[in-house]
GUVEXMAR-150846 format. One record per residue: x, y, z of N, C-alpha, C in turn; residue in one letter; residue number from 1. Coordinates in pm, whole numbers. Atoms other than C-alpha are relative to their C-alpha. Example, Ala and Ser with C-alpha at 12.3 -4.5 7.8 and 13.67 -1.06 7.14 Angstrom:
- 89_-119_0_1230_-450_780_90_120_0_A_1 $
- -82_-119_-6_1367_-106_714_-77_109_73_S_2 $
END
This chain:
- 112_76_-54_-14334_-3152_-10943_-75_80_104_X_1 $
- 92_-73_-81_-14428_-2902_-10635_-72_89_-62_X_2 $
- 64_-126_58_-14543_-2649_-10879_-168_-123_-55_X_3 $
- 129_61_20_-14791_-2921_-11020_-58_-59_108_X_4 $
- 121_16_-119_-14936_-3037_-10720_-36_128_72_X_5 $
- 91_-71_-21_-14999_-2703_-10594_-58_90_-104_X_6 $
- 123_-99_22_-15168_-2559_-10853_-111_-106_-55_X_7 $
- 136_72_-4_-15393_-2888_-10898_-36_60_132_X_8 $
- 44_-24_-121_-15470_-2819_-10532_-77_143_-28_X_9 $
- 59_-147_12_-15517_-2428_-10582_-164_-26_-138_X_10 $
- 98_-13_92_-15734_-2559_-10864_-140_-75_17_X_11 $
- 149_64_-30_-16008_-2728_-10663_23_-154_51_X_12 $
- -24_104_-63_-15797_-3039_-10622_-35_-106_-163_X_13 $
- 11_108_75_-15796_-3349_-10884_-170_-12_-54_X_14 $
- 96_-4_-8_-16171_-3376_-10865_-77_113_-72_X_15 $
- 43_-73_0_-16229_-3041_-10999_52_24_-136_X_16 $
- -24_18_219_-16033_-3102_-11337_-39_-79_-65_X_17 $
- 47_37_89_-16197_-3156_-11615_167_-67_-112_X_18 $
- -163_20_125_-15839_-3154_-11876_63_122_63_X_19 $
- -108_-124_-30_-15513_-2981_-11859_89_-34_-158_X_20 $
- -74_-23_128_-15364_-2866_-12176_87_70_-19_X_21 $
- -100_-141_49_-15005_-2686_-12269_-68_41_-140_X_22 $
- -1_-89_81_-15059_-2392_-12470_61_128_-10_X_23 $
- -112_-61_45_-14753_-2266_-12624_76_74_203_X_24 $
- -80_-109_-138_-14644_-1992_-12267_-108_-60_143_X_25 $
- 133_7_-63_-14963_-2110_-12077_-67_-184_47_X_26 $
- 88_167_-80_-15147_-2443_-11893_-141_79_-28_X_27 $
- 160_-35_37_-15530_-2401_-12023_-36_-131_114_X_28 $
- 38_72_-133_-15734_-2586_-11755_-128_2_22_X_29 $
- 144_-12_25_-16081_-2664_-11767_-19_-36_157_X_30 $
- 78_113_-123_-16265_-2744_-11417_-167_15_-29_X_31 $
- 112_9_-8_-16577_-2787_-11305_-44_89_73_X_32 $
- 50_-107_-64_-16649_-2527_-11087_117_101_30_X_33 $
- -92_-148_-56_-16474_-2181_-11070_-42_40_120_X_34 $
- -15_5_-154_-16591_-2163_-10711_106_-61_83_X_35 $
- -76_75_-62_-16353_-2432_-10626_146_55_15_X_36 $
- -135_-113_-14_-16062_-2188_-10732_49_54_55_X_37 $
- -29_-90_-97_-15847_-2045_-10516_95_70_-94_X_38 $
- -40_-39_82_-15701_-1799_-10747_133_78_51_X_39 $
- -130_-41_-60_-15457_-1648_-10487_145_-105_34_X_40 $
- -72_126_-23_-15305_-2016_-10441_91_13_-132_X_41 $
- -69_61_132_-15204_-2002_-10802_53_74_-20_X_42 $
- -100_-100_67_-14989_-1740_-10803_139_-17_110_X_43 $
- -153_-10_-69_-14653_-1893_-10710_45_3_-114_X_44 $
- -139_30_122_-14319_-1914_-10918_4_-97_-79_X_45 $
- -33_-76_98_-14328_-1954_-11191_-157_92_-66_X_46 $
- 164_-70_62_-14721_-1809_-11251_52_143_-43_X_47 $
- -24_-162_53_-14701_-1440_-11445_-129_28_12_X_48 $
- 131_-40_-5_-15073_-1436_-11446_-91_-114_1_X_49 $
- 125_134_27_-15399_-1601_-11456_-114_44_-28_X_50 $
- 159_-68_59_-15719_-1578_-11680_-59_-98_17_X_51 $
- 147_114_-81_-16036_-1706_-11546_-97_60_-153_X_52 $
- 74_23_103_-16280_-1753_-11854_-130_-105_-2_X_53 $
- 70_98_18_-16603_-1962_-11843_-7_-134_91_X_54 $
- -65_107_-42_-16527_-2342_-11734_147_5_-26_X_55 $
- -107_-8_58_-16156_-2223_-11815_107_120_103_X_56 $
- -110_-131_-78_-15852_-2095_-11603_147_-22_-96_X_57 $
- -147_-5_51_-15524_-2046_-11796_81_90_114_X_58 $
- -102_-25_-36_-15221_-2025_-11664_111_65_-50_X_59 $
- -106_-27_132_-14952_-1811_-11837_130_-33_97_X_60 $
- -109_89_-83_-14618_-1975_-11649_148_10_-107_X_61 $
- -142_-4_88_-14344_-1901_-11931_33_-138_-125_X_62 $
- -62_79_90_-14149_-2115_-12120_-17_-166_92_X_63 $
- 26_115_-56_-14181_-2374_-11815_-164_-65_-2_X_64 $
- 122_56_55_-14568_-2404_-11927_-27_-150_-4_X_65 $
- 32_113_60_-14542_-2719_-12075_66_-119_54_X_66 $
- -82_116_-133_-14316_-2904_-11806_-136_-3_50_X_67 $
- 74_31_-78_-14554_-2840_-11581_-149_-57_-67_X_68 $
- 176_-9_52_-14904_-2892_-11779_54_-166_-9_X_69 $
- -38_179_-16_-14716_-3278_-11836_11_-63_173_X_70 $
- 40_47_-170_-14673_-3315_-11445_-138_31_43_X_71 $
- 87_1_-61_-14999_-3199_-11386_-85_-106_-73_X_72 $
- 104_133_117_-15175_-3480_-11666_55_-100_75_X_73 $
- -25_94_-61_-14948_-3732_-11476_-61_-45_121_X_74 $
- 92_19_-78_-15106_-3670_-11166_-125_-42_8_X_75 $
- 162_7_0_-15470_-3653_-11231_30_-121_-73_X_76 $
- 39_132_76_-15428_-3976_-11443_76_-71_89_X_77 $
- -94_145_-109_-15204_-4207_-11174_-155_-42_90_X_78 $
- 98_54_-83_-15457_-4419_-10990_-5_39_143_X_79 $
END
């Protein structure tokens, strides 16, 4: 759970995601503004890297990918 709240946070904060999708090794992650990014935030344990693309930051995070990409959809959708 701390890994998904800080990299919503690193990612502009709730407000700033559009969707969060596992893909396969990776969290794909749409926001709304790549300004809002703090791209040094998002490199804790378990992060291996991070590609900034368009409206699009992926996360490559391992095999734990897809834990976390489900804690981070829980968040942004709880009232």
């Amino acid at each position: 759970m701390e890994e998904a709240l800080a990299l919503i946070d690193a990612l502009g904060g709730i407000s700033n995601i559009v969707d969060v999708e596992p893909c396969s090794l990776r969290i794909r992650v749409e926001v709304k503004s790549q300004r809002e990014v703090d791209e040094a935030a998002l490199r804790i344990p378990p992060v291996l890297a991070i590609v900034r693309s368009g409206s699009f930051v992926q996360v490559i995070a391992g095999p734990e990918s897809e834990v976390i990409a489900h804690k981070m959809r829980e968040q942004i959708s709880s009232p």
